[in-house]
C-alpha positions in Angstrom: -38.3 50.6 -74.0 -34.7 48.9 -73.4 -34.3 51.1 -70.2 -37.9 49.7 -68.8 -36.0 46.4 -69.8 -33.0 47.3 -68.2 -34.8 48.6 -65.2 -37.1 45.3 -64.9 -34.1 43.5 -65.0 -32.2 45.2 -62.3 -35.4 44.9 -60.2 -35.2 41.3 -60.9 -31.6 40.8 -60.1 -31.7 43.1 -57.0 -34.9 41.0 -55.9 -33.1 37.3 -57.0 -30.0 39.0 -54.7 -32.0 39.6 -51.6 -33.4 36.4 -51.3 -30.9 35.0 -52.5 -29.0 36.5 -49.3 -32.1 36.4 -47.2 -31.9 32.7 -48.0 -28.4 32.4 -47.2 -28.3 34.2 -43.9 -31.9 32.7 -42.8 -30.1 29.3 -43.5 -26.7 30.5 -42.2 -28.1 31.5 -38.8 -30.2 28.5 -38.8 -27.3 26.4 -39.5 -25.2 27.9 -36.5 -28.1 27.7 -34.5 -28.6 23.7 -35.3 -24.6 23.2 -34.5 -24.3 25.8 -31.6 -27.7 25.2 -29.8 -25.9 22.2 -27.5 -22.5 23.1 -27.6 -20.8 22.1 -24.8 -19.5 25.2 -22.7 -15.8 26.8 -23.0 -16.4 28.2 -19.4 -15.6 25.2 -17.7 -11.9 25.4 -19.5 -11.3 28.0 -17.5 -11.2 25.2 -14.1 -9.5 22.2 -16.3 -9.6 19.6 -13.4 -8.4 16.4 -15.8 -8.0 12.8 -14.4 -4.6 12.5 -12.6 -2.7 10.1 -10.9 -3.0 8.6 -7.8 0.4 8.1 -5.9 1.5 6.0 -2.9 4.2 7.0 -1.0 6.4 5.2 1.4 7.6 6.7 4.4 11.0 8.1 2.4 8.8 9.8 0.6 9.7 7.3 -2.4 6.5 6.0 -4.7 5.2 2.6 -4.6 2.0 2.2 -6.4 0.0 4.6 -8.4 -3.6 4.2 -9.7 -5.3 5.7 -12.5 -7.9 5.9 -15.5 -5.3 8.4 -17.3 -1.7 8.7 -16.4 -1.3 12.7 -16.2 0.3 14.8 -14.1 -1.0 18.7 -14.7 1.9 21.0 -15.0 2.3 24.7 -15.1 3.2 26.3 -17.7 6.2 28.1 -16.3 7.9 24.9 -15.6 7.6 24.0 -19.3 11.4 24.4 -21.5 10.4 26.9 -24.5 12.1 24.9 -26.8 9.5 21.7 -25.5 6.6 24.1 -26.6 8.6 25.2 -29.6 8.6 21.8 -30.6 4.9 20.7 -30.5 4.1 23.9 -31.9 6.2 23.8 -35.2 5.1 19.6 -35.5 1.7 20.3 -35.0 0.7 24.3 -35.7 3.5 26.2 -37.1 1.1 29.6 -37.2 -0.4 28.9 -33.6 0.5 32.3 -32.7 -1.1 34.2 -35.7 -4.5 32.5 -36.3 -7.2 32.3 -34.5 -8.4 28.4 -34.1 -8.3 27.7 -37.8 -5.6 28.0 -40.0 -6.6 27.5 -43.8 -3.0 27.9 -45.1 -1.7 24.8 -43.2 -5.0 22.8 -44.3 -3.6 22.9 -47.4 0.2 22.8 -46.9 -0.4 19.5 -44.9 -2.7 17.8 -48.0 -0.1 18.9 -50.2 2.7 17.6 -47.8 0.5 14.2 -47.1 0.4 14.0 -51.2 3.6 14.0 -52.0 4.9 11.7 -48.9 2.7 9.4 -49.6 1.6 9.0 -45.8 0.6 11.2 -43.2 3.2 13.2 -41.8 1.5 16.5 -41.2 -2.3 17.3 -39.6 -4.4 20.3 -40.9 -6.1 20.6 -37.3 -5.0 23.7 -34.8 -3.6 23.2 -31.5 -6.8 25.1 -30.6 -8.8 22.0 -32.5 -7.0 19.3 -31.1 -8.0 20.9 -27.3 -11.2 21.2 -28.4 -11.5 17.5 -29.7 -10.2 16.3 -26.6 -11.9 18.2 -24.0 -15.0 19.0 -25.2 -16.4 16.6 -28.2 -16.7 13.1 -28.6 -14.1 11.7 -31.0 -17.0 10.7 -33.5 -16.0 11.4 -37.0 -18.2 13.1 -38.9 -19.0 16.6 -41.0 -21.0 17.9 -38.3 -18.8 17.7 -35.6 -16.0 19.1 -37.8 -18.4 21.9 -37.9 -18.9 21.9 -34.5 -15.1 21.8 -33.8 -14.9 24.9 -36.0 -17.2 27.2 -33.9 -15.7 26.1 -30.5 -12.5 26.4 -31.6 -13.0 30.0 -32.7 -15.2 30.5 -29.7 -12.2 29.5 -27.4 -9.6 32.0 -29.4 -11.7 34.6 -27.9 -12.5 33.4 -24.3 -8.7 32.1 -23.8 -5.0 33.2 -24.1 -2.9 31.1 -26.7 -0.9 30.3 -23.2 -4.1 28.7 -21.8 -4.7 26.7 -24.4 -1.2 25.4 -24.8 -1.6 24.7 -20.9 -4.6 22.6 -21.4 -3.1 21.4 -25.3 0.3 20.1 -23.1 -1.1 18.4 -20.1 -4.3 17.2 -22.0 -2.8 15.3 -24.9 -2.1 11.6 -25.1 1.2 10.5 -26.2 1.4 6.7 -25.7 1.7 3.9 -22.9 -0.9 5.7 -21.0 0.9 9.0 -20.8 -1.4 12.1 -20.4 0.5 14.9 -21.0 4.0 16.1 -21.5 5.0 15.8 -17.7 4.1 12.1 -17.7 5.5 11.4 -21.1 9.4 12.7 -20.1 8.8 10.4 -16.6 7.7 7.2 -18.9 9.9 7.5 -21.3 13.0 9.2 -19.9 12.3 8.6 -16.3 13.2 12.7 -16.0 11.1 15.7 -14.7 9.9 17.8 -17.2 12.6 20.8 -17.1 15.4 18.3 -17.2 14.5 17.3 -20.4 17.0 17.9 -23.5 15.9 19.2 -26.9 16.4 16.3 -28.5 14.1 15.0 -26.3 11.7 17.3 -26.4 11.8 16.8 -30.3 11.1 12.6 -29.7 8.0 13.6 -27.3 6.8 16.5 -30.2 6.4 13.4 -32.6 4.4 11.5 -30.7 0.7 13.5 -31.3 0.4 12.4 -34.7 0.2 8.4 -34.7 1.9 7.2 -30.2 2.3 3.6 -31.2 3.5 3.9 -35.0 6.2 6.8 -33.5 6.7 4.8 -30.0 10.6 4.5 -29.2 9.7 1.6 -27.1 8.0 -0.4 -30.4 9.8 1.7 -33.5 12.6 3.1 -32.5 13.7 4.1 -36.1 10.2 5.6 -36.8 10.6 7.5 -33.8 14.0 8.5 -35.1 12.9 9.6 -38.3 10.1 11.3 -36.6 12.6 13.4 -34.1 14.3 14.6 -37.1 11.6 15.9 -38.6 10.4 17.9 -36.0 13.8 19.2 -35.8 13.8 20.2 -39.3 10.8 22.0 -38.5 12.0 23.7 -35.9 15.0 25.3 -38.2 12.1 25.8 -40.4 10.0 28.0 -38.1 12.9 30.2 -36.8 13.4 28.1 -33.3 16.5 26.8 -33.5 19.3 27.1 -36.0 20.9 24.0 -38.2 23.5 23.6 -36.1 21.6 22.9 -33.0 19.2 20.8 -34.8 21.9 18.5 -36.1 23.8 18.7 -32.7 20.0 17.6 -31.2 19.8 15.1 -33.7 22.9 13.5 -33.0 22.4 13.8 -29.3 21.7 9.8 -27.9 18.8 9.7 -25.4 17.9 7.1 -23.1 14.6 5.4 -23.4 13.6 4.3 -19.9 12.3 0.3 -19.4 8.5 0.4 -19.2 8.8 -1.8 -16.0 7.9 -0.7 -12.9 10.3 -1.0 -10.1 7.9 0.1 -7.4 5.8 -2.6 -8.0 7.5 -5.3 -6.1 8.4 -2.8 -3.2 5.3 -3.4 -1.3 2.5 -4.9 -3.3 0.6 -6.5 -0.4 0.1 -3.3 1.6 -0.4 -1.0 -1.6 -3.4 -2.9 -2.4 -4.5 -2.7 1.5 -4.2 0.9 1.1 -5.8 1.0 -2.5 -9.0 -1.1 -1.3 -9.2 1.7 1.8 -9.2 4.2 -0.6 -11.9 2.7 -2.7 -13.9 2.3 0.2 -13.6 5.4 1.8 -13.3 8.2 -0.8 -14.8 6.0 -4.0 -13.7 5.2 -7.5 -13.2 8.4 -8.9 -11.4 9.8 -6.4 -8.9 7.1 -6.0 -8.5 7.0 -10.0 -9.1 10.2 -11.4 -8.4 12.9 -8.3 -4.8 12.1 -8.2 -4.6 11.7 -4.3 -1.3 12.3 -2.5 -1.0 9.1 -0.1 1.7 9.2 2.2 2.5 5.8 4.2 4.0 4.1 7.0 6.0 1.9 5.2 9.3 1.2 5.6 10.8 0.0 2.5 14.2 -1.0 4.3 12.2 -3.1 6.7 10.0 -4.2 4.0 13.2 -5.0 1.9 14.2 -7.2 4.9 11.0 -8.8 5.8 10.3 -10.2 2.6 14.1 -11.5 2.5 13.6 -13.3 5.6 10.4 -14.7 4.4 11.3 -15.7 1.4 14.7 -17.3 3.1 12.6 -18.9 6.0 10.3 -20.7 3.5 13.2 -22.2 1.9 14.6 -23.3 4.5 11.5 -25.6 5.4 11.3 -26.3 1.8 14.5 -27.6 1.9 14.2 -29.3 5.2 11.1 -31.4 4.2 12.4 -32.2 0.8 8.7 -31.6 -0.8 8.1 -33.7 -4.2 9.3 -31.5 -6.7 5.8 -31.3 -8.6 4.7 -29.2 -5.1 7.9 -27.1 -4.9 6.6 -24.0 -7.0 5.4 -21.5 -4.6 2.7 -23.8 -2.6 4.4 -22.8 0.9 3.2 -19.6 2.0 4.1 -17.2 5.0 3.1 -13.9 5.9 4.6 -11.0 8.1 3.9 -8.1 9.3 5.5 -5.7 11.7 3.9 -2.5 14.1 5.9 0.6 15.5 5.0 0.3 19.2 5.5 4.1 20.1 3.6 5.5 16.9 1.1 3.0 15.5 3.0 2.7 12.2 2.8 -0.4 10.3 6.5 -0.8 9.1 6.4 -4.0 7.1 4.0 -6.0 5.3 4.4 -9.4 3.5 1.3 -10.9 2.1 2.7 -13.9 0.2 5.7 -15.0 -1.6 4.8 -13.3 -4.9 2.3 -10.9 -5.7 2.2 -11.6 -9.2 0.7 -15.5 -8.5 -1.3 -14.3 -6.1 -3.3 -11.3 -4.7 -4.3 -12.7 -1.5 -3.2 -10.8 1.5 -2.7 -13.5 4.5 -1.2 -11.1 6.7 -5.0 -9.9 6.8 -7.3 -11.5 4.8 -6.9 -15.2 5.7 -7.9 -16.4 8.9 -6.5 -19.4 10.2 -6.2 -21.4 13.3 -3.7 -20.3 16.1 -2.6 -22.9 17.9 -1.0 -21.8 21.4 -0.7 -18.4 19.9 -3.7 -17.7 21.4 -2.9 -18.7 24.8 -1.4 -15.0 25.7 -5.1 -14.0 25.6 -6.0 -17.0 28.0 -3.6 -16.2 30.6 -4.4 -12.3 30.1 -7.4 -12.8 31.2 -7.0 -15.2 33.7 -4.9 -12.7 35.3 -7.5 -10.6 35.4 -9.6 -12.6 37.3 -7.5 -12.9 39.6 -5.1 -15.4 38.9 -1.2 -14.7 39.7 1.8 -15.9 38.0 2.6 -18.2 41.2 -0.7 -19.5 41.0 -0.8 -23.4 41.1 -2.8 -25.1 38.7 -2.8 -28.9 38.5 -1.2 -31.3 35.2 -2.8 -33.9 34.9 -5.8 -36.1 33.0 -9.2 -34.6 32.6 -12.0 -35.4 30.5 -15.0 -33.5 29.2 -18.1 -35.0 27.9 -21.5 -33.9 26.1 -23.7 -36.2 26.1 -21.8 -39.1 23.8 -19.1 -37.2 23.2 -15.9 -37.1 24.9 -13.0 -34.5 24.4 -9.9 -35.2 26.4 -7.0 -32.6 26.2 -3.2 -33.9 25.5 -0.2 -31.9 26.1 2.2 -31.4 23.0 4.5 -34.5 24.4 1.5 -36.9 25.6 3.2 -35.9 29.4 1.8 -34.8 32.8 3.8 -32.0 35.3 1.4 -32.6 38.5 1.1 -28.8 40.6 2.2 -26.6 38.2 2.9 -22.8 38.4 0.6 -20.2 36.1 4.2 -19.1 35.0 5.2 -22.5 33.6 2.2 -23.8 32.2 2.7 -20.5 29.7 6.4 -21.0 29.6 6.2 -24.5 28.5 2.3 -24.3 26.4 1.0 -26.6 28.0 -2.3 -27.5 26.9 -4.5 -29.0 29.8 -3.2 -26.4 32.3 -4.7 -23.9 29.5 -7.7 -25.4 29.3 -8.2 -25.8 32.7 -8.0 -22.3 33.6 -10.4 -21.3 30.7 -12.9 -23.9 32.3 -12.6 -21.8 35.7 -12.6 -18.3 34.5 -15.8 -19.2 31.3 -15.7 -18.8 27.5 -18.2 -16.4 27.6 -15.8 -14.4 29.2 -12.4 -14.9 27.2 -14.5 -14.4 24.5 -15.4 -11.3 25.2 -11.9 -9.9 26.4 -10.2 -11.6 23.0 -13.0 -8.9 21.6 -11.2 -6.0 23.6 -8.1 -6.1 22.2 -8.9 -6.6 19.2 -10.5 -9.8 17.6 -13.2 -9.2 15.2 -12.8 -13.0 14.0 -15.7 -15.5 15.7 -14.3 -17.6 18.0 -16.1 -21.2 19.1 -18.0 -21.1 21.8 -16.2 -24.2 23.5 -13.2 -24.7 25.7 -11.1 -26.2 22.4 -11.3 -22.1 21.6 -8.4 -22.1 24.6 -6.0 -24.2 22.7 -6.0 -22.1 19.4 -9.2 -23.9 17.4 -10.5 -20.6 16.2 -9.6 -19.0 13.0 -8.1 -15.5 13.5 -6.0 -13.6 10.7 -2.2 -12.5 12.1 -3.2 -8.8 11.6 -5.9 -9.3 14.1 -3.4 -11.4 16.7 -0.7 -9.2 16.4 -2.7 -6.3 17.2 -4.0 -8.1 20.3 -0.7 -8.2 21.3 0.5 -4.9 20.9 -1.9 -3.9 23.5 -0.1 -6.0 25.9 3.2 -3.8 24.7 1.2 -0.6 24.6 0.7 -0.8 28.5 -2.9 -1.6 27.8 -4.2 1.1 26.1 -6.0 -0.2 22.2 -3.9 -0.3 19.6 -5.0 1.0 16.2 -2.6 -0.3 13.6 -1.9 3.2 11.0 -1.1 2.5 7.5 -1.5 6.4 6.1 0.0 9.0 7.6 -1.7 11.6 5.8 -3.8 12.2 2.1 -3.6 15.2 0.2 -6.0 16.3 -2.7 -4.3 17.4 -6.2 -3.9 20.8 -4.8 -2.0 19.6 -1.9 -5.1 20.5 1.0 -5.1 17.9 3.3 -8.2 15.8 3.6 -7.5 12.9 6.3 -4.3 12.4 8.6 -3.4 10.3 11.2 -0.8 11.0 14.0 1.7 9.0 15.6 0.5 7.7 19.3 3.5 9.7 20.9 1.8 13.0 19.5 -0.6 13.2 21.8 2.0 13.1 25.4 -0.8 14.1 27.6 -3.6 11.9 26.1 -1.9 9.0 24.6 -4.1 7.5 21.9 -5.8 4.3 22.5 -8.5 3.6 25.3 -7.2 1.4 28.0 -8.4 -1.8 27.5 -6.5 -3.4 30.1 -4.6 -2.1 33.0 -0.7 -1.4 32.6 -0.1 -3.8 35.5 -2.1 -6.8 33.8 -0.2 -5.6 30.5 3.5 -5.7 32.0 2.6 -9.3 33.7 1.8 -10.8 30.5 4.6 -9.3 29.0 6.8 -10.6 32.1 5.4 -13.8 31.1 6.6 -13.7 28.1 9.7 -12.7 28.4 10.0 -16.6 30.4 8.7 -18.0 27.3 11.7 -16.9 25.2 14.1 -17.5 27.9 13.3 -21.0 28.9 10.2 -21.9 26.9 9.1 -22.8 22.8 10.0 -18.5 21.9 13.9 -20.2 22.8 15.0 -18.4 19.5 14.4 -15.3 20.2 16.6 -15.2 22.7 19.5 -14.8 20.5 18.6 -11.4 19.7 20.5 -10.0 23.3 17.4 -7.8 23.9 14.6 -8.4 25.8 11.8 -9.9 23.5 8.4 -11.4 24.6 6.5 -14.0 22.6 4.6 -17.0 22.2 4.8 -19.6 19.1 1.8 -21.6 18.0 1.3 -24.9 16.4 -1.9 -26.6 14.9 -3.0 -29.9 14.7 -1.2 -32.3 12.5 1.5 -28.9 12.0 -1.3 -27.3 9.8 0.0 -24.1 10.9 3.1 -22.5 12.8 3.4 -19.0 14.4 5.4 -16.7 16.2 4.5 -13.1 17.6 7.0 -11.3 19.2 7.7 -7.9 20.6 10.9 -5.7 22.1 10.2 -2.5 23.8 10.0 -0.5 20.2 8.4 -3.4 17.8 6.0 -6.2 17.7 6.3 -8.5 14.7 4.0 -11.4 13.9 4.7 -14.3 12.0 2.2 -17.1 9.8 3.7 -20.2 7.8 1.5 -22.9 6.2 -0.3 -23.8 2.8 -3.3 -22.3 1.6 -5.2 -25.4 1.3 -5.1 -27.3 4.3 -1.9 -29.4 4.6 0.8 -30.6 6.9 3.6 -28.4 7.2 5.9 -31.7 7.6 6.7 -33.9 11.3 8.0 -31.2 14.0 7.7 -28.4 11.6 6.3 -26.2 15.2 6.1 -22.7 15.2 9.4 -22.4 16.7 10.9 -24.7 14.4 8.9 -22.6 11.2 8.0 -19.7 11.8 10.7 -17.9 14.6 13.5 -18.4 12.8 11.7 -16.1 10.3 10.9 -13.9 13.0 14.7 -13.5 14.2 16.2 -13.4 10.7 14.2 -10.2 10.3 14.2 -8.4 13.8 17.8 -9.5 14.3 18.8 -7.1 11.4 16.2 -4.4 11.7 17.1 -4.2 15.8 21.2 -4.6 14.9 21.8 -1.3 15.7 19.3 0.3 17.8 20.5 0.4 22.0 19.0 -2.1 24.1 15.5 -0.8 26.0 14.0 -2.5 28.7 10.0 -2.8 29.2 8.4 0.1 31.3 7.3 -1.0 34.7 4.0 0.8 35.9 3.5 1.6 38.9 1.2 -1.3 41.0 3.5 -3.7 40.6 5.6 -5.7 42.9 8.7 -8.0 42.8 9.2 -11.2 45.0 11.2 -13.9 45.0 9.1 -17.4 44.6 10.1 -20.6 44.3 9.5 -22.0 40.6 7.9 -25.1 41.9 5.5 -24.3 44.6 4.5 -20.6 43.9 5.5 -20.1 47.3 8.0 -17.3 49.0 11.4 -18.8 48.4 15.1 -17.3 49.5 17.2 -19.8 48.4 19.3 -20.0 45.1 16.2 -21.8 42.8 14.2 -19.1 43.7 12.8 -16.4 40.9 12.2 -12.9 41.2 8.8 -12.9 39.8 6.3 -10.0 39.6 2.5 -9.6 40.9 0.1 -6.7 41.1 0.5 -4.7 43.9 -1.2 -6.8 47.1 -2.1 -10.3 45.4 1.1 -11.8 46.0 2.7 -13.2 49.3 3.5 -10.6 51.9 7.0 -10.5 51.5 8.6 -8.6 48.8 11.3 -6.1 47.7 11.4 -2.7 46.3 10.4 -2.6 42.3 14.5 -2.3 40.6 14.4 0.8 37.6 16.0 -2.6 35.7 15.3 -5.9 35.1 19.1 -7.5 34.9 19.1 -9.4 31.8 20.3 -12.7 33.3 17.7 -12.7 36.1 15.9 -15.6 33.9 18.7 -17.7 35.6 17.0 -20.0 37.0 16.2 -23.5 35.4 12.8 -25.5 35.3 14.4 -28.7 34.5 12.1 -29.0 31.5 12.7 -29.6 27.5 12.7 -26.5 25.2 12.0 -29.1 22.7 9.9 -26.8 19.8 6.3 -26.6 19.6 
């Protein structure tokens, strides 16, 4: 009877057991089923492609900008000290080595340690946890995804060496002021590369993890003391170091770098051209999260002196106008910019007076009107239709009507020359010469060559357009010119040399113009003889005309300045043999610079504050003469073949100038602007 009993109740408790179990295990497997059916996968750990930094590079190679969504930059492992990874692992998961994603024992040696500290100073989570809460889960606090963190972290113990993790773990984790990773930490806070970095250092960084700000030695430097001491203690504790070195670490000083950015003044204007290119081109993520290599044209000891000559220049006309002093902070505005004839390369690159008051780029995004800058393009043309630099072109009175409207063109002093040469109506700007000329050869025509070399701005249909009425930006009219100083061939300002992915391949580049000596770049717009002439003409402008300034450099330099109405505006664009610099002063809203302030009195002396120093010690280089070309002597006056001593050697295409003429010289003497016109250089 009891062993029926005793046999019933075995059968009982062996039945109770089984499902019992069966229960478990169905609800077990049902319950890693319910967490595991979505997991995320480990696999793609295995290609850990994080957001990195995007970094500008002037042409020294030296940064100045960087973009991102996180600021990382992925290391290797190798380049890692030991006693960094020492450090991090004995502050954050002392048995790293031995477990295998969870480690029970330090669950409860951190509660215990938490307890008795009365604040958090230890975590209970695994390396291996902490990659897989920042890589793969969302940072959601709850019991499921603690559950979830479990399984993938044991999941990855198996797919992954403990060095791949702490590759991912070290680059991955954030440690404060938008550092990603241990790389980017020892820059922002020590300004060092990672294997410069001392233990104590590495010690500060390893007690970051746990709370960035509260530990920050920017914010709490004694918490982050405190902190670093701990670690260290650790250390000793874990067998990495001995006492000695930890207290020789702990008395070690380290230098916390400033959190300001001294590349961010460098070239602010021109790293945001470059970062809006990169937008547009290549997109978003790319620009913020595929930690481009962008290496640039810019020169930051040209930049340097650019925006010290700017800065100077507007000063100087601040000073000379004696502006109330409730307009004095920062209304003027300039801009500048500055091209590399022989490769393309845009050297300098002055937006504004401060980049921090305002974003706007006038070197390129404002457009403004031009004044007698524009007239190069005028007489470019004109040439090209035939006109000559001896060509006689009467001063005097003329008036245009529409209907009831009447426009009637005034020189700059309200004077009249009579028969004046193509030569000195450039030389000395004058207006109804200008205009007269543009009549002759049409608008629709000037129009369309201004389009040629360059101009993408609309320009009026009307003669007015001549004089400068249309609003152009200086990027655009300084790369009109450099087509004139590029022999005629298009000139395609370059801002990037070259881009490189995060793995270094290269994914655009852009070469020099002198790279390609058989096939220079650039389509010839115009021809090199038209080019030279202009250029010629030009050179009179600075020698006897309004570019008078520019003489003083001792080199030859062609340019034109131009002044609006009621001296809204003032500009100068100039070019030697090597560069071509352009020039803009005014206000942004529309306001007088001041009586006489002309763009030779504003905006040149700008001009040869900057190219006077950048040009100080480069040899003298004359402008190539192309073959087609001839020289004569001509009388200033009449355009006519002259021999006696008021003549001019002036310059035609080859056959449209009288028949008389002598052999092309290899040089242009620098003096052979000798002669005088008898007219005012007074500024305009």
């Amino acid at each position: 009877m009891k062993t029926n009993r005793f046999e019933k109740a075995v059968k009982i408790f062996i039945t109770v057991t089984m499902i019992v179990s069966t229960t478990l295990t169905v609800f077990g497997v049902a319950t890693y089923f319910y967490f595991t059916h979505d997991l995320p996968s480990i696999e793609t750990l295995k290609n850990y492609k994080p957001s990195t930094v995007t970094q500008i590079y002037s042409e020294e190679g030296e940064v100045i900008g960087e973009f991102f969504h996180e600021k990382r930059e992925v290391v290797s492992l190798d380049r890692v000290p030991p006693y960094l990874i020492h450090a991090f692992v004995a502050g954050e998961d002392a048995r790293f080595f031995q477990h295998k994603g969870l480690d029970y024992l330090a669950i409860l040696r951190a509660l215990f340690r938490n307890i008795f500290s009365g604040e958090i100073v230890q975590g209970g989570s695994t390396i291996t946890q902490q990659v897989v809460k920042s890589l793969l889960l969302s940072p959601e606090k709850s019991f499921a995804r603690k559950i979830r963190e479990a399984i993938l972290a044991y999941k990855i113990e198996r797919y992954l060496t403990k060095e791949e993790i702490l590759f991912l773990y070290l680059n991955q984790i954030y440690l404060g002021h938008g550092a990603y990773g241990v790389a980017m930490a020892a820059e922002n806070y020590f300004g060092k590369s990672i294997e410069e970095l001392t233990v104590a250092e590495a010690a500060l960084l390893a007690g970051l993890p746990q709370a960035p700000s509260k530990y920050s030695p920017h914010q709490n430097p004694q918490q982050a003391k405190k902190r670093q001491v701990y670690i260290l203690n650790r250390m000793v504790e874990e067998g990495f170091i001995s006492s000695k070195e930890a207290i020789r670490a702990a008395q070690t000083p380290y230098f916390i770098k400033s959190k300001e950015k001294p590349f961010i003044e460098k070239a602010p204007h021109f790293v945001e051209h470059v970062r809006r290119y990169l937008e547009e081109k290549y997109g978003k993520d790319s620009l913020y999260k595929k930690g481009l290599q962008v290496f640039t044209t810019i020169d930051l000891s040209y930049q340097k002196t650019a925006q010290e000559a700017l800065e100077s220049g507007l000063k100087e006309i601040e000073k000379r106008q004696k502006y109330p002093p409730g307009d004095q902070p920062l209304n003027l505005e300039g801009a500048l910019i500055c091209f590399d004839i022989e490769s393309g390369y845009v050297k300098a690159l002055v937006g504004g007076r401060d980049y921090k008051k305002s974003q706007f780029n006038r070197a390129i995004q404002a457009r403004r009107q031009t004044g007698s800058a524009f007239k190069p393009i005028i007489y470019a043309s004109a040439l090209d239709k035939g006109y000559t630099p001896a060509s006689i072109i009467v001063d005097a009175p003329i008036v245009f009507e529409w209907g009831d409207q009447r426009w009637k063109p005034k020189n700059f002093e309200g004077k009249f020359s009579g028969p004046t040469t193509f030569r000195n109506a450039l030389t000395q700007s004058i207006n109804v010469v200008t205009v007269k000329i543009a009549q002759d050869i049409g608008v629709d025509y000037i129009r369309e060559y201004a389009k040629k070399l360059g101009i993408s701005s609309p320009l009026y249909h009307e003669l007015s357009m001549s004089l400068g009425s249309s609003s152009i930006s200086l990027f655009e009219l300084t790369k009109a010119y450099a087509v004139f100083a590029n022999q005629g061939r298009s000139f395609k300002p370059i801002f990037i040399k070259k881009i490189l992915d995060r793995d270094g391949n290269l994914i655009e580049e852009n070469l020099p113009f002198f790279y390609f000596e058989e096939f220079p770049e650039g389509e010839q717009i115009i021809t090199p003889q038209t080019a030279y002439l202009i250029t010629y003409l030009m050179e009179g402008v600075v020698q006897h005309g309004t570019g008078w300034r520019a003489k003083s450099l001792g080199r030859p330099v062609a340019g034109k300045t131009g002044t609006t109405d009621q001296f809204m505006d003032a500009w100068f664009i100039g070019y030697t043999p090597e560069l071509i610099t352009g020039v803009w002063v005014g206000f942004d809203e529309e306001r007088s610079l001041g009586e006489n302030e002309t763009g030779a009195r504003a905006a040149s002396p700008i001009w040869v504050a900057y190219m006077s120093k950048i040009m100080k010690d480069k040899p003298k280089k004359d402008f190539s003469i192309p073959e087609g070309v001839e020289f004569m002597k001509i009388d200033p006056k009449t355009g006519q073949v002259g021999l006696d001593r008021e003549s001019i050697l002036e310059c035609f295409i080859e056959g449209t100038g009288p028949p008389q003429k002598v052999s092309p010289p290899s040089k242009i003497p620098t003096d052979f602007f000798k002669f005088d016109f008898n007219y005012s250089t007074k500024s305009r």
